[in-house]
C-alpha positions in Angstrom: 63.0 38.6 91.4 63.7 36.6 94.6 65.7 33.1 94.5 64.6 30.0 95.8 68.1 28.5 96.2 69.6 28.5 92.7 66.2 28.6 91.0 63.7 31.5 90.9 59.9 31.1 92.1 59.1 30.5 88.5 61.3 28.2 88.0 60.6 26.6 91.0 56.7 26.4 90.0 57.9 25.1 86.6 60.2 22.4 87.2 63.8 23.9 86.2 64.3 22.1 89.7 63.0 19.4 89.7 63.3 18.0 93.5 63.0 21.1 95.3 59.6 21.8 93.2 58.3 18.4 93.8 58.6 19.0 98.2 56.7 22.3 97.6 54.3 20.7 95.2 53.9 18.2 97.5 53.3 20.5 100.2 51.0 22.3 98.3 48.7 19.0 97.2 48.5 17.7 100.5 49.1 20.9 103.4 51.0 21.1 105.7 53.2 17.8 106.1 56.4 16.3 108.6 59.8 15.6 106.7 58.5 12.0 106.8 55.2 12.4 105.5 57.3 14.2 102.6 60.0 11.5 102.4 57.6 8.9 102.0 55.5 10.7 99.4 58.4 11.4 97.6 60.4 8.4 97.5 63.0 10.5 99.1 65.3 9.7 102.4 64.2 12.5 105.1 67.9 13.5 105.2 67.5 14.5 101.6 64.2 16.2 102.5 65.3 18.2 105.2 68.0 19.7 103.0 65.5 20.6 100.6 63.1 22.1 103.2 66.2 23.7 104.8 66.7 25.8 101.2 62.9 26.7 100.9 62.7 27.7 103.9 65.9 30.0 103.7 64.1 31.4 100.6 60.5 31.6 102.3 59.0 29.5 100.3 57.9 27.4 103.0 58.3 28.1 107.0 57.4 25.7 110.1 54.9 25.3 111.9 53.4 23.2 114.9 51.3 20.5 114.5 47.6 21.1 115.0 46.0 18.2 116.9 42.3 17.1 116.7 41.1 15.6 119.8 43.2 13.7 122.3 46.8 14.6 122.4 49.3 11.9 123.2 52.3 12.0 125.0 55.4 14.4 123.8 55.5 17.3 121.5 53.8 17.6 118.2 55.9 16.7 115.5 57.1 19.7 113.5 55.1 20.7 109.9 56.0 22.4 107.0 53.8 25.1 105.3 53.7 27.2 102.2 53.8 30.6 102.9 52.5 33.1 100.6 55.1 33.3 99.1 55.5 30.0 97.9 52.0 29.5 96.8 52.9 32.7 94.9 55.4 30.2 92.9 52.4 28.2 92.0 49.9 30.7 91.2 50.1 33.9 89.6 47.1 36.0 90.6 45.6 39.4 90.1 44.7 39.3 93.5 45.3 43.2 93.5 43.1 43.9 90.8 40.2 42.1 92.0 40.7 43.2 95.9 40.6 47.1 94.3 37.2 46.0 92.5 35.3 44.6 95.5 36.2 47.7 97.2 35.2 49.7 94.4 31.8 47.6 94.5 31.5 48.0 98.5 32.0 51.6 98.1 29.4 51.8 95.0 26.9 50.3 97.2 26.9 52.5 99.8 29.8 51.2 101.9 29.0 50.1 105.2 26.5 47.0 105.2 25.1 47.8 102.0 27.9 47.4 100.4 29.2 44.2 102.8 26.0 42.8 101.3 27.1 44.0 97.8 30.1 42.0 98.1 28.2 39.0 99.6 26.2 39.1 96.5 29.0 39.3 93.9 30.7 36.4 96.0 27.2 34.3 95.5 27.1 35.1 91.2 31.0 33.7 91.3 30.2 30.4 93.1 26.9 30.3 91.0 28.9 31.0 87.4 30.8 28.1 88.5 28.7 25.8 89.5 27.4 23.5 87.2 30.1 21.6 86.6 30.6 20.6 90.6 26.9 19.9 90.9 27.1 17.5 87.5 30.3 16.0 89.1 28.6 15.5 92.4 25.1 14.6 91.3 26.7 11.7 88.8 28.3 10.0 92.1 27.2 7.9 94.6 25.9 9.1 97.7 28.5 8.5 99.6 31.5 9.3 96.9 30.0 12.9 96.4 32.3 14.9 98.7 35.1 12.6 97.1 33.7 13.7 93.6 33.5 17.3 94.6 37.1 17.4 95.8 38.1 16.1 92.0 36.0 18.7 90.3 37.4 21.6 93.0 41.4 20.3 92.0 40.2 20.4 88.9 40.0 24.4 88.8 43.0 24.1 91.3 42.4 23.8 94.6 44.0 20.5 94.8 41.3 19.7 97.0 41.0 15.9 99.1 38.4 14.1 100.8 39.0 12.1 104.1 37.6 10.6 106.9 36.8 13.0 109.9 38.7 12.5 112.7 35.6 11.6 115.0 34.3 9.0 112.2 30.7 11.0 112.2 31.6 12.6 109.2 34.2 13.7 106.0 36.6 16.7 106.3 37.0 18.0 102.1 40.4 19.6 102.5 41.4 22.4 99.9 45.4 22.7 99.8 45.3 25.7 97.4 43.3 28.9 97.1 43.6 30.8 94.4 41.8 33.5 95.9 42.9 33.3 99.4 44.7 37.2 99.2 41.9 38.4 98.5 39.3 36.3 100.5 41.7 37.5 103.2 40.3 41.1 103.1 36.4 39.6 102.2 35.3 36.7 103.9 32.1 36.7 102.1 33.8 35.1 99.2 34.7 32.2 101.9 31.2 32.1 103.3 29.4 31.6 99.5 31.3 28.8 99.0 30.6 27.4 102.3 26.9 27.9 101.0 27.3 26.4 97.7 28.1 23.3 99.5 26.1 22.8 101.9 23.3 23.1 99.1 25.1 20.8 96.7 26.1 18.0 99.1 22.1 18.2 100.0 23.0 19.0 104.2 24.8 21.6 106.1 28.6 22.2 106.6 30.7 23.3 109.0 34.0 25.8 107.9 36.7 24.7 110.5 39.6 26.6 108.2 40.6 28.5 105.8 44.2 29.4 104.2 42.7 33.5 104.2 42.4 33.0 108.3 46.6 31.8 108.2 45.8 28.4 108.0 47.2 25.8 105.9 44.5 24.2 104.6 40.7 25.4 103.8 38.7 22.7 105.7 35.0 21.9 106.1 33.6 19.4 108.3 30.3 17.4 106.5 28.3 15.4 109.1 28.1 11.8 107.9 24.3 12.0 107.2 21.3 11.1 104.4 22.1 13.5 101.3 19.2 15.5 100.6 18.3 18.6 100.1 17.4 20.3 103.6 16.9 24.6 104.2 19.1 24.2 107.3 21.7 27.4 106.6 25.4 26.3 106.4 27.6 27.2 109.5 30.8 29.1 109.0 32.9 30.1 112.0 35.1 32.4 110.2 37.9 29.7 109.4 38.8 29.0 111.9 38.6 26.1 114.3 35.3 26.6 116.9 37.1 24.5 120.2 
């Protein structure tokens, strides 16, 4: 087993130590953040952050990155972020993610392979979203119209995707931000599981979405842009671009 400083990755995801876990934790709530975005979460000095970033990422538990900028840059460089990498958000969540990559290919190939069984997959991805989805669409229809991609975020952390809801940087609309994926390994190697959900939103929040990231694509953060609009129900077909971000 690997070693995250003095503590192993299930110790880390545990608590056994108790600092370091809280920076990945808090990595892993919020995405990728700067040493002061940690320090100030954590009640921490960023000196004492950056020794505990230093350590995880040593271990690989965490690695950095440039910041991604929306819109205008200012002047300078981009201040520096820290991600999980796999790795880390191995610490957090033990998967089968080989079992169930080996089945979908095993369904793919049962179909037909090829686009028959692409659509086989799609299809399995839609019965997952839909065995899931009654408690996000009681969660959502219970709020107001204008709390429901807050009260969809709750529900998604709920089932661990520590999941947020914010303003969009343009103002015309709210980014819902998932920090985890529990299936991202495998959503790597089948999109489609990515694209049903991307549909099961855009028919629960009543108007259509718009996939700007995922954590399967190398991102840090799964992110869908929702256009600041009536909700209702409308047939207009969610967009996904595949993760990643369309400029």
């Amino acid at each position: 087993m690997k070693y995250v400083g003095e503590a192993s990755h299930e110790e880390l995801a545990t608590g056994e130590h108790p600092t370091r876990n809280r920076v990945a934790r808090s990595i892993l709530d919020h995405g990728p953040s700067t040493v002061s975005d940690l320090a100030g979460r954590l009640g921490l000095t960023q000196a004492a952050v950056r020794r505990h970033l230093d350590a995880l990422v040593a271990d690989s538990v965490v690695e950095p990155r440039d910041q991604r900028v929306y819109g205008s840059r200012g002047r300078g460089r981009p201040a520096k972020v820290f991600a999980l990498t796999d790795c880390g958000r191995d610490a957090f969540d033990q998967s089968y993610d080989q079992l169930a990559a080996d089945a979908l290919r095993w369904i793919a190939a049962t179909a037909g392979g090829g686009e028959r069984g692409e659509a086989a997959v799609a299809a399995f991805a839609r019965a997952r979203i839909a065995g899931q989805s009654e408690g996000y669409r009681q969660a959502v229809e219970a709020a107001e119209p204008e709390k429901r991609t807050e009260a969809l975020a709750k529900a998604l952390s709920t089932d661990g995707y520590a999941a947020t809801a914010r303003s969009a940087p343009n103002r015309q609309g709210e980014q819902l931000c998932q920090h985890h994926c529990p299936v991202a390994h495998v959503a790597e190697q089948f999109p489609q599981l990515c694209e049903a959900e991307t549909e099961f939103f855009s028919q629960l929040l009543g108007t259509h979405v718009q996939r700007l990231a995922t954590i399967a694509h190398g991102d840090g953060v799964c992110t869908t842009f929702i256009p600041r609009a009536t909700r209702q129900t409308t047939d207009h077909a969610s967009e996904s671009t595949a993760g990643r971000n369309p400029a």
